[in-house]
N, C-alpha and C positions, 0 to 999 in steps of 0.2 A: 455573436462571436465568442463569446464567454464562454460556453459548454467546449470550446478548442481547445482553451488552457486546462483543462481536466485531461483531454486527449493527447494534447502535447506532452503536457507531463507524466502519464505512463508511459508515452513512447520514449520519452529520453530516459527514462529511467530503464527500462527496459533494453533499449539497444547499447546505450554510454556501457551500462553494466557489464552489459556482452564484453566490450572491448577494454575495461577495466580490470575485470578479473581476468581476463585473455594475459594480458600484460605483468598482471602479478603472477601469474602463474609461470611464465616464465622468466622471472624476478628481475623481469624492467623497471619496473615501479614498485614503490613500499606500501603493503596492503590498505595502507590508509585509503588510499586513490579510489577506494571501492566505495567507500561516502560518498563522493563527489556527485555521481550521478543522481543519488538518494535525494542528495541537498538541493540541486540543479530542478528536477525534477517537482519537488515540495514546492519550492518557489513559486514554481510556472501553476501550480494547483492554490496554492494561497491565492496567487491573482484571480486565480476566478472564480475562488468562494468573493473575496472581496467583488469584486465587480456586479456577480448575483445579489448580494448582501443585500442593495437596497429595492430589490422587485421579491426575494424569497429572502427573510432575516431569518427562518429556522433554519435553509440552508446556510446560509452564513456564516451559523455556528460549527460549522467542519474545518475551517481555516484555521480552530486550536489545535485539534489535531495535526493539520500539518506542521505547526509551529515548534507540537510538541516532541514531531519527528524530525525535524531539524535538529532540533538541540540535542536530543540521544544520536544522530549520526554524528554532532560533533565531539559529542563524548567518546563515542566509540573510535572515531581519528583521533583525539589525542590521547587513548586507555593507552599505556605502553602494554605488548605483547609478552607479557613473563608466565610465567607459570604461578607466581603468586595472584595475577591480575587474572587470568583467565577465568576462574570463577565469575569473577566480579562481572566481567565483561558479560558473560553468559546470562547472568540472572536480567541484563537488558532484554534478553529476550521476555521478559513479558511486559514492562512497560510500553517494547515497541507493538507488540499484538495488542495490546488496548489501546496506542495513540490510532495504530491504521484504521481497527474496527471503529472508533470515535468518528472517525474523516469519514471512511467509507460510508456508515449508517447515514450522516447527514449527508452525502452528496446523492448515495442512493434516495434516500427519503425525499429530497427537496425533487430529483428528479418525478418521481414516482407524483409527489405535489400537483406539479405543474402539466405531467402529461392526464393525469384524473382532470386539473381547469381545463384542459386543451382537447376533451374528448379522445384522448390516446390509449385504448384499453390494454393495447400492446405490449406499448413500450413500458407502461407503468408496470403490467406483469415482469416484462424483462429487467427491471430495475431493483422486484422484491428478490427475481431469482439469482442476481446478482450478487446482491445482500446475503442474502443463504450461500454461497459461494464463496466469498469471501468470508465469511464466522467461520465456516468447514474449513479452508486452508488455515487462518488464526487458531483455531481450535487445537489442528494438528500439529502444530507449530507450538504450543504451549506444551502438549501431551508429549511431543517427544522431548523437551528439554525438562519436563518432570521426572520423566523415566531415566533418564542422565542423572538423574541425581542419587539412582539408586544402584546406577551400573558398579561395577568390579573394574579398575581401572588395571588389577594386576592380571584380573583372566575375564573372558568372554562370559556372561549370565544372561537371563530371559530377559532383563531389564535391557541391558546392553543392544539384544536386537530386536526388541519392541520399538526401542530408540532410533535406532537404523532405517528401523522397516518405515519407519514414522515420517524420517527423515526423508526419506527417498518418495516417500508419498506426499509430501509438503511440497519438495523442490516441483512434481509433476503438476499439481495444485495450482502453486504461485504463476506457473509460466500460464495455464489456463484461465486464472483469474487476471491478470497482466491481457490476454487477447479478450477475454470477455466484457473487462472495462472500457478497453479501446473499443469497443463496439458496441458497446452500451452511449458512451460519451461520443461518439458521432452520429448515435443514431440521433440524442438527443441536439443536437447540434442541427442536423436536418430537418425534423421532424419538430421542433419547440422554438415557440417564440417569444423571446420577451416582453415585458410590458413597451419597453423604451421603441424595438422594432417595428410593435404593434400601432403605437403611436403616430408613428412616420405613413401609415398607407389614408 
């Protein structure tokens, strides 16, 4: 049951967010709201690096990553929204691409682990090519908020829609890596057995 709470928690994160930002946007709710699901989501994934922890302890080291995306989603709910803060707020973006890639590398890895014990040639491939998927959206995701920093805020430059183009290729990215992980983490849910499982027959 333990590879579910990796599943679970992209999917709340994924769908909560759908109707989060749905609701800010038409200013029912204060953009904070937009954490929520982040934090919701983290949680449901810390429980099952923990619960792994004591059959895979390399996997287990992924749960500081989520720990450490918790606490930048709470900073990010309580940054006030000014124009003085907004920098600030921005240059989060790369602690949060190093806590995800942190999470992701170990949950991919410990998967990839355990389906190489389990005779799984498969799923272990589809674990590295996850991994590569997830760097490439992180990657993209840093590169456009570098280029932001060179933009011309009074007029339109190359930087400006390097930034954009970037942008628009991260957002297509995430939603792909968000269904690649759900399907990564039920596969290995179906197809992987734990020690404690294996035990029981």
């Amino acid at each position: 049951m333990s590879f579910l709470y990796f599943f679970w928690g992209f999917l709340v994160q994924w769908l909560l967010r759908i109707v989060t930002e749905g609701l800010s946007s038409a200013s029912l709710v204060s953009g904070w709201v937009d954490s929520v699901p982040l934090i919701i989501g983290y949680i449901i994934i810390i429980i099952g690096f923990v619960r792994i922890q004591p059959f895979q302890p390399l996997m287990g080291r992924g749960k500081w990553g989520a720990v450490a995306l918790i606490l930048l989603s709470l900073i990010q709910m309580v940054l006030p929204v000014t124009p003085a803060t907004a920098f600030w707020g921005s240059l989060l973006t790369v602690p949060v691409a190093a806590a995800q890639l942190y999470m992701a590398y170990y949950l991919c890895l410990g998967i990839q682990q355990i389906a190489q014990q389990q005779l799984q040639p498969n799923l272990k491939q589809s674990a590295y090519r996850r991994w590569r998927m997830y760097l490439y959206c992180e990657v993209t995701l840093v590169l456009s908020f570098v280029c932001s920093l060179f933009a011309d805020a009074e007029q339109a430059n190359i930087w400006a829609t390097v930034s954009a183009i970037l942008a628009i290729i991260y957002v297509i990215l995430n939603l792909v890596v968000y269904l690649l992980m759900l399907s990564l983490t039920w596969k290995a849910h179906k197809q992987l057995e734990l020690p404690s499982a294996q035990s029981q027959h």
